[in-house]
C-alpha positions in Angstrom: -99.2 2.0 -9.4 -96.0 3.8 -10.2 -95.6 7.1 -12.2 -92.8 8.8 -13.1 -93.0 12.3 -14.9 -91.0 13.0 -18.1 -89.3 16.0 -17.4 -85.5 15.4 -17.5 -83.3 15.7 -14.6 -80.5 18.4 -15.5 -77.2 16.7 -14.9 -75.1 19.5 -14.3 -76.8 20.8 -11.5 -76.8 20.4 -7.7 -80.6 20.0 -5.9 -78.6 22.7 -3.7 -76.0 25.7 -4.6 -72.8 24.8 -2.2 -70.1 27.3 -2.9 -67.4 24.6 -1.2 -69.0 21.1 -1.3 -66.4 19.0 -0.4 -65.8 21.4 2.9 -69.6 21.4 3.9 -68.6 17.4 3.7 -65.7 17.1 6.1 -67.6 17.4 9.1 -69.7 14.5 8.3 -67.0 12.2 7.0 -65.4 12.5 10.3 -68.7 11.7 12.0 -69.5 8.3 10.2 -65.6 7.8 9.8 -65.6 7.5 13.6 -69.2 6.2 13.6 -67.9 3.2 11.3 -64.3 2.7 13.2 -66.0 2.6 16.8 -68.6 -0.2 15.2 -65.5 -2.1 13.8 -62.7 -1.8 15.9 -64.1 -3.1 19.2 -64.2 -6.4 17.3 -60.5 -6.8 18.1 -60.9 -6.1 21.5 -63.8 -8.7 22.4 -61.3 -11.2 23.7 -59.9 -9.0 25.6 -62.8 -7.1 27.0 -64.1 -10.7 28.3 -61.3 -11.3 30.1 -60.7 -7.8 31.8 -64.9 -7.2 32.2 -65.6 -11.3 33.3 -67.8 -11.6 30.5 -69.2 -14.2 28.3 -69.0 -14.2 24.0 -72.7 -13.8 24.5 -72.6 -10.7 26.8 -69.8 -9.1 24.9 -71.3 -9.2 21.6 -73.8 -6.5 22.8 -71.5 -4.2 22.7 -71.4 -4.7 19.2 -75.3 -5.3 18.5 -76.5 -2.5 21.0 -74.8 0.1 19.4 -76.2 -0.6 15.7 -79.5 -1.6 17.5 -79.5 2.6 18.8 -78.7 3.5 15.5 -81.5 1.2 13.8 -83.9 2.9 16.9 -82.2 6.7 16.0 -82.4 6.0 12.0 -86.0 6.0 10.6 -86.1 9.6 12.9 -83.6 11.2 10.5 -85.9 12.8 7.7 -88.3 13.9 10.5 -85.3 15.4 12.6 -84.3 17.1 9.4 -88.0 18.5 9.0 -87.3 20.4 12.5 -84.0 21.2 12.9 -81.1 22.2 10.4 -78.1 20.5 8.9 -75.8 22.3 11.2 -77.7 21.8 14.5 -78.1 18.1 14.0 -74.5 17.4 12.9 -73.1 19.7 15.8 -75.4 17.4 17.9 -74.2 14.3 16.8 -70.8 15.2 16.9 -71.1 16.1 20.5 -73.3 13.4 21.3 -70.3 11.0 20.5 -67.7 13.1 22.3 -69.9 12.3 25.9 -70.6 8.9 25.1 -66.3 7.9 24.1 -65.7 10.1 27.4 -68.5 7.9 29.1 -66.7 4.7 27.5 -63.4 5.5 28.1 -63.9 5.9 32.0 -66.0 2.9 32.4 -65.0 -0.2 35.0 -68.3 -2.0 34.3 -69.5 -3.8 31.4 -73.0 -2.1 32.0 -71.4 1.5 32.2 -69.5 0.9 29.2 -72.4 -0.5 27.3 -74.6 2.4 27.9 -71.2 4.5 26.7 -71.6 2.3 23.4 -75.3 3.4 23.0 -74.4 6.8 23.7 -72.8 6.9 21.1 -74.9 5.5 18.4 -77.2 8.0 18.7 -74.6 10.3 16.9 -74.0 7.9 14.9 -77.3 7.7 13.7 -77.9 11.1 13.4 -74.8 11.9 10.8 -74.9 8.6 8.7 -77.9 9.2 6.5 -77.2 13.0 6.4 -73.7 12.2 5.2 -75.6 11.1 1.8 -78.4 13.2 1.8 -76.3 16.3 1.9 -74.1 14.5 -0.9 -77.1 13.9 -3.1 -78.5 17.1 -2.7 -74.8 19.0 -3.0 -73.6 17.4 -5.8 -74.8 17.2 -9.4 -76.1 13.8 -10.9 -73.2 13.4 -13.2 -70.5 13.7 -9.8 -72.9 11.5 -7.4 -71.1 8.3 -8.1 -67.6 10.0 -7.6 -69.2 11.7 -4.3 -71.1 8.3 -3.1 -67.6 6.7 -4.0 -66.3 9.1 -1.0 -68.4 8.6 1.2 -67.9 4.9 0.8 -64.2 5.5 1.0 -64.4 7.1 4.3 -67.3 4.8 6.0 -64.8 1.6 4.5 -61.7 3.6 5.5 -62.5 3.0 9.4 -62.2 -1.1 9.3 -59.0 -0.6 7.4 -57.1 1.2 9.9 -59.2 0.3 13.2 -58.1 -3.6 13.8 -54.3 -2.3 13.3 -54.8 1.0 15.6 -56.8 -1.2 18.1 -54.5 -3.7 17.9 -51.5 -1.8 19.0 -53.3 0.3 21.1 -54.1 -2.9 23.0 -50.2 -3.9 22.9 -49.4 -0.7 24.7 -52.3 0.5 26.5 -55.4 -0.3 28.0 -58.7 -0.8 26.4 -59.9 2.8 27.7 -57.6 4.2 24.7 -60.1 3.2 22.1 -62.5 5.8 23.2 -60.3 8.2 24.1 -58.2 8.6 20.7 -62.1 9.5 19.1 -62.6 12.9 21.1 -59.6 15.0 19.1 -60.7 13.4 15.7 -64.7 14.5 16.7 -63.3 17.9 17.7 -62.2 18.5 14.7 -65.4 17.7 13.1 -66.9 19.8 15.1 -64.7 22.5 14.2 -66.1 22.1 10.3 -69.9 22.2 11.7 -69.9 25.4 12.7 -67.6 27.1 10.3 -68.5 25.0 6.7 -71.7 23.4 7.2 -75.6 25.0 5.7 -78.2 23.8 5.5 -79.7 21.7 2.9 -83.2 20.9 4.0 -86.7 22.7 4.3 -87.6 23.1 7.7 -91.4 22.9 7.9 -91.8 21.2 11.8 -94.1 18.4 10.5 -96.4 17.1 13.6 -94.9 13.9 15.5 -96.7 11.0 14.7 -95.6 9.6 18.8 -97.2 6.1 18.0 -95.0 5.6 14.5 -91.9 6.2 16.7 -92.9 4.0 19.6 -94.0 0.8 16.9 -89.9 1.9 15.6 -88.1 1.6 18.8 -90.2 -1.4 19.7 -90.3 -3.2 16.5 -86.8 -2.9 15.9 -85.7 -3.3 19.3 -87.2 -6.4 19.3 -85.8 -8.3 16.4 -82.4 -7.3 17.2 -82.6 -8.6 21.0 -84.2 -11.7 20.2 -81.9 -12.8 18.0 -79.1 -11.3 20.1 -80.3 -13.5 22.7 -80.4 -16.9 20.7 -77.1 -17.1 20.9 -77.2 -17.3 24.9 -80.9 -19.0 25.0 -81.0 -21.0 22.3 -83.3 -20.5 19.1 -86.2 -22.5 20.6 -86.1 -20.2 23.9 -89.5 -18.7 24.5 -87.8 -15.2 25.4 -86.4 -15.7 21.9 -89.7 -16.4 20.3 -92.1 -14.2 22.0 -89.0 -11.4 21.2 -89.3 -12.0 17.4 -93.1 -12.8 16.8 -93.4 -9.1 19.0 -90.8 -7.7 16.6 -92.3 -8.8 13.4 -96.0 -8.2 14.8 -95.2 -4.2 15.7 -93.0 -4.2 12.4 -95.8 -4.7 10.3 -98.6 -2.5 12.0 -95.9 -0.1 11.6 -95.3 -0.3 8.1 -99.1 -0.3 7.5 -99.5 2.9 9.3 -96.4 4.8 7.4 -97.9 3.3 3.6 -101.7 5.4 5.0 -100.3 8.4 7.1 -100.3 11.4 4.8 -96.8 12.6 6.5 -95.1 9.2 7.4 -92.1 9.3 9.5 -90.6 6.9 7.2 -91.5 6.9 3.3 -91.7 3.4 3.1 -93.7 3.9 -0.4 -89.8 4.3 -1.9 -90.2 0.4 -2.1 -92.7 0.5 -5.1 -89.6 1.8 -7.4 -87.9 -1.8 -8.0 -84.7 -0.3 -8.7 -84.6 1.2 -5.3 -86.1 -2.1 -3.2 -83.1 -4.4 -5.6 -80.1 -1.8 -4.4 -81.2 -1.3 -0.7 -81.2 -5.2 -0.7 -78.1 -5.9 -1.8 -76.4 -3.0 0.4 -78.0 -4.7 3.8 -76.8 -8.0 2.3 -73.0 -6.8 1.7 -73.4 -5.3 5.1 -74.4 -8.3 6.7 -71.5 -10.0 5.1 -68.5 -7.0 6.1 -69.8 -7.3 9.7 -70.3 -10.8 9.9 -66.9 -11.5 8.5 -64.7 -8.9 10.8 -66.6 -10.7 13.9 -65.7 -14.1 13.4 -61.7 -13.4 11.7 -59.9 -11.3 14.5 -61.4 -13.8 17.2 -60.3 -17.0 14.9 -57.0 -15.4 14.7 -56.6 -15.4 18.5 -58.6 -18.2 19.8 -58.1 -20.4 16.8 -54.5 -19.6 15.5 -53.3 -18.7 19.3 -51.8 -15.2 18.4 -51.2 -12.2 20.1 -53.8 -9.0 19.8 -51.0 -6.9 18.1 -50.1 -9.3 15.3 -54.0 -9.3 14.8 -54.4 -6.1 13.4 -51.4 -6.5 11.2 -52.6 -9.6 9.9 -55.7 -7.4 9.3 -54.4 -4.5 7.7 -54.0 -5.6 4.4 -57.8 -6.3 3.7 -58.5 -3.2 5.8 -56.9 -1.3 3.0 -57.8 -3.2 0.2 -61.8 -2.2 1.3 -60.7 1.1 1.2 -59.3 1.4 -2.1 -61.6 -0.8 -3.7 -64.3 1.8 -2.4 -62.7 4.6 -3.6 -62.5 3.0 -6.9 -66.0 1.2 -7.1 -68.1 4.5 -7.0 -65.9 5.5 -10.1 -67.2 2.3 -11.9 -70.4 3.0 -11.2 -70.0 6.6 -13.4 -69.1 4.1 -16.0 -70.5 0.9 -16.0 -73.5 1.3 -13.8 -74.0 -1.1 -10.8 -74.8 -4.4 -12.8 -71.4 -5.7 -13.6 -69.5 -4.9 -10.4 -72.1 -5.9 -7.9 -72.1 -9.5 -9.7 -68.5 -9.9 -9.5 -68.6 -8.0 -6.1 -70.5 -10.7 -4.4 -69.1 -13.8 -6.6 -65.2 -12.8 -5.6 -66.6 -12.8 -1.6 -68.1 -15.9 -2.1 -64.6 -17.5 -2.4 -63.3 -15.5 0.2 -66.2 -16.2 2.4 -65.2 -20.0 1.7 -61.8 -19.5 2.4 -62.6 -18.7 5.9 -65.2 -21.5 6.3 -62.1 -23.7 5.8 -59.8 -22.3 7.8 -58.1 -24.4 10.5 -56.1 -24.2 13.7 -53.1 -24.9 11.5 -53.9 -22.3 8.3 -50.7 -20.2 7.7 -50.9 -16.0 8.3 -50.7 -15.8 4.5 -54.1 -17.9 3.8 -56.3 -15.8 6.2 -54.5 -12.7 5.1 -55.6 -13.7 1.2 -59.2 -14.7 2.6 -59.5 -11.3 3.8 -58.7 -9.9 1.3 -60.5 -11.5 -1.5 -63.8 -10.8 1.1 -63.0 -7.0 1.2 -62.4 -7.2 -2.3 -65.6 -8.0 -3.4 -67.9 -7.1 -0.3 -67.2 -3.2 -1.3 -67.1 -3.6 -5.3 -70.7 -4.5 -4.6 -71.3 -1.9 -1.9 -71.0 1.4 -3.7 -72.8 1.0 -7.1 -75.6 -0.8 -5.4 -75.9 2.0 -2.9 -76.1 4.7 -5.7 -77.9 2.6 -8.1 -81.0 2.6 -5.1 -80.4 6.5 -4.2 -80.4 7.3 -7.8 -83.9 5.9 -8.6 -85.4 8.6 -5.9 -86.0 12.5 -6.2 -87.8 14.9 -5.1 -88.4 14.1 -1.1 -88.3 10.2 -1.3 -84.6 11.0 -1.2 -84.2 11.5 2.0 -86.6 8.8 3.1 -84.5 6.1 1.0 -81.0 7.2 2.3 -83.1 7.1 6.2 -84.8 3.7 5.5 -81.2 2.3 3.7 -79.1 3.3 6.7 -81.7 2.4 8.9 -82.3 -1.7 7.8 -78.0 -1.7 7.3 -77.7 -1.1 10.4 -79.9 -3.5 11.6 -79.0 -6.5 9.6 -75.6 -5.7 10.4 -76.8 -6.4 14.3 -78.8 -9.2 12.8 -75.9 -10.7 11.2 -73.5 -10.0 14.0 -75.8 -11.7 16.4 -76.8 -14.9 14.2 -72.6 -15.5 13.5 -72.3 -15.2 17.4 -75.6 -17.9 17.9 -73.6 -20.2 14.9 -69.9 -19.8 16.6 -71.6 -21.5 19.7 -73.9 -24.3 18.3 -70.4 -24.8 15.9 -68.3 -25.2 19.0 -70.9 -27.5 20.7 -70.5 -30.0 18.1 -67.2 -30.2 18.3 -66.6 -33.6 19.9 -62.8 -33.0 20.9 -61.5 -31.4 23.8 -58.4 -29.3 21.8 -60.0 -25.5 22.8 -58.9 -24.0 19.7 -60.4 -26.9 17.1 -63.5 -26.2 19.0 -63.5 -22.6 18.6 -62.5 -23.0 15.1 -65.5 -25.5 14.3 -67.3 -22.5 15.7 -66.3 -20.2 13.1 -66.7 -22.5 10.5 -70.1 -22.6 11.3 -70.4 -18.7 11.4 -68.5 -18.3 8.0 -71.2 -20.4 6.3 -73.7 -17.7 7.2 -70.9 -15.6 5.8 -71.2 -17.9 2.4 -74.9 -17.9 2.5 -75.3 -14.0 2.7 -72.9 -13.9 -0.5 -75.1 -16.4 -2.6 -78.3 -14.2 -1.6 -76.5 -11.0 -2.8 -75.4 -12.3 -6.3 -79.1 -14.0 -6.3 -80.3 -10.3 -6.3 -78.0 -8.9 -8.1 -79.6 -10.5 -10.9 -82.2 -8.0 -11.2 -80.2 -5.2 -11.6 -81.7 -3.3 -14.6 -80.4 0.3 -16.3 -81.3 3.0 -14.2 -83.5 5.8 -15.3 -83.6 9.3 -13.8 -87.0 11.5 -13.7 -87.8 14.6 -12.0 -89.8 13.2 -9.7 -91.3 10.1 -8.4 -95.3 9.7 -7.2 -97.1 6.8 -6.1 -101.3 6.2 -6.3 -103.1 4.4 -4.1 
């Protein structure tokens, strides 16, 4: 049964006293900002790294599910970690962390060593996303959050509207290798802030590990992900692909019982008895799933199925790219004044169309139609994002905070492998049905089949969104057996 005490929540006031928030900030928006561009921008590259590595869609798309898959695995560890080590030590971590594995990237000649530079990777990753809104919920007062939240949206959304253009012309001129390498200045940087801005925020009280939680984590959620990675290689009825799920789901839910009867969970997972928190987290995994989904399937389209040049890729992709940022920016500041009702509706109704838009794309769509379909998706996709996100954070205090930013992060991460992965498993049982022999119809039939997954995701999310109710702050938040 769920409590909440009546003592009121004073608005004007941080959790934690930060002299300079927005400079104890920086180093973590560079963190995800580079977390979120290295998770969007190889998108762009696929059809080129198949080509120059010998690899198949189905191989390549790894690079793309194994790094969220690390950080799902690296994830539900962050309000432990935070328990043991400080704000500045993990952050400096992370930072570095990514700095060896773009190094490790950059100088790769294999698909296997560059994968493992990928995973490298998303253990930094993993690390500074949830701490990049658990610092701002504790740093800023309740009145600012959606303003701050808005930020941190801005900068996560930021990264896809600049990375497809930048990858793009980096591509034109250079070789792949230049993706990586262009991240170690920008992480320098942000290393830079660590150690000269950054406190800490959290009570370090070196919890004992709970080893067998972890390993039902990495083995649960490892599990999930690679079965339905591999579906799209081995075909949904492939035993590897069953025996993969049914283990995933099995682990998942021995782990899940243990965390609801440990007395120190590793993950909180009791921050799912607050409605307001389970409707939110939903709809930001299912806006996720749709971002991701969506910038998988266009920049391929737009070469195999419209037969144009990388470059002119990531121009055609710029204008969406910076209609998600903006729309960001702007949809935390809604949230101060509407609340998350109104624009999550709308949100996931103007992605629908967009999300249809691309379903009916065809070899001979103009640059002007998938350039609108873009944007109407990133249009809506973040309007939705933001006030959903601070809607679920806001229903938590007290240290379930922590534990809902973790377990949010944590399952967006891995629907957005999820969703990756299922798009790649429709774009090949789309262009299997094709019956022609014209390469880029059959790719195109492909994506058609992906986008509808797209269309789905969108339907789900405004479903949801239904339940939205007026939030309602308390001091803190308690849950009886």
């Amino acid at each position: 049964m769920e409590q909440v005490s009546s003592t009121p929540i004073n608005l004007d006031k941080a959790r934690v006293d930060v002299r300079h928030p927005m400079l104890a900030m920086i180093s973590m928006w560079v963190g995800a900002f580079i977390g979120m561009f290295s998770e969007t921008s190889l998108n762009i590259a696929l059809p080129s790294l198949m080509k120059s590595l010998g690899v198949s869609t189905a191989t390549v798309q790894w690079l793309v599910t194994g790094y969220m898959l690390v950080i799902g695995i690296v994830l539900p560890f962050s309000s432990f970690l935070t328990k043991w080590f400080t704000t500045r030590q993990l952050i400096i971590f992370g930072l570095a962390d990514f700095i060896v594995g773009a190094v490790v990237a950059a100088t790769a000649s294999t698909f296997p060593v560059l994968l493992v530079g990928r995973m490298i990777q998303g253990i930094g990753t993993g690390i500074i996303l949830p701490l990049m809104f658990t610092v701002a919920m504790s740093i800023f007062p309740p009145h600012k959050l959606g303003a701050a939240m808005g930020t941190n949206a801005l900068v996560i959304m930021f990264a896809p509207a600049i990375g497809p253009t930048l990858t793009g012309i980096i591509l034109a001129k250079l070789s792949w290798q230049w993706i990586f390498w262009i991240f170690v200045p920008v992480l320098a940087v942000g290393l830079i802030f660590a150690f000269t801005s950054l406190k800490n925020v959290g009570n370090i009280t070196k919890p004992k590990a709970d080893f067998l939680s972890m390993a039902e984590s990495v083995v649960g959620f490892s599990a999930i992900v690679f079965g339905v990675s591999s579906a799209s290689a081995q075909g949904w009825g492939s035993p590897i692909v069953i025996v993969a799920l049914l283990l995933g789901l099995i682990v998942l839910g021995l782990y899940a019982y243990r965390q609801l009867h440990l007395e120190t969970p590793v993950l909180n997972l009791r921050a799912f008895k607050i409605s307001a928190f389970t409707t939110g987290a939903l709809l930001v995994m299912i806006d996720f799933g749709i971002i991701l989904s969506a910038m998988y399937l266009l920049p391929m389209y737009i070469q195999n199925g419209l037969g144009l040049v990388v470059a002119l890729t990531g121009i055609i992709m710029l204008p969406g790219g910076v209609m998600n940022a903006l729309v960001s920016a702007l949809a935390g500041r809604l949230y101060d004044r509407l609340g998350a009702k109104g624009p999550a509706r709308i949100g996931f109704i103007i992605a629908f169309v967009g999300a249809m838009m691309l379903a009916t794309a065809s070899t001979t769509s103009s640059i002007a139609y998938v350039i609108a379909a873009h944007v109407i998706i990133m249009i809506g996709a973040p309007l939705a994002m933001s006030p959903s996100q601070t809607y679920a954070l806001n229903s938590l205090t007290g240290a379930l905070s922590a534990d809902g930013s973790t377990i949010m992060n944590t399952m967006q991460q891995i629907i957005g492998a999820i969703a990756t992965a299922v798009a790649t498993s429709l774009l090949g049982i789309g262009q299997a049905a094709y019956s022609g022999h014209n390469s880029a119809a059959t790719f195109t039939n492909g994506v058609h089949y992906g986008a509808y997954f797209t269309v789905a995701l969108t339907v789900a999310g405004f479903i949801i969104a239904l339940f939205i109710k007026r939030p309602q702050y308390s001091e803190d938040v308690k849950t009886e057996q």
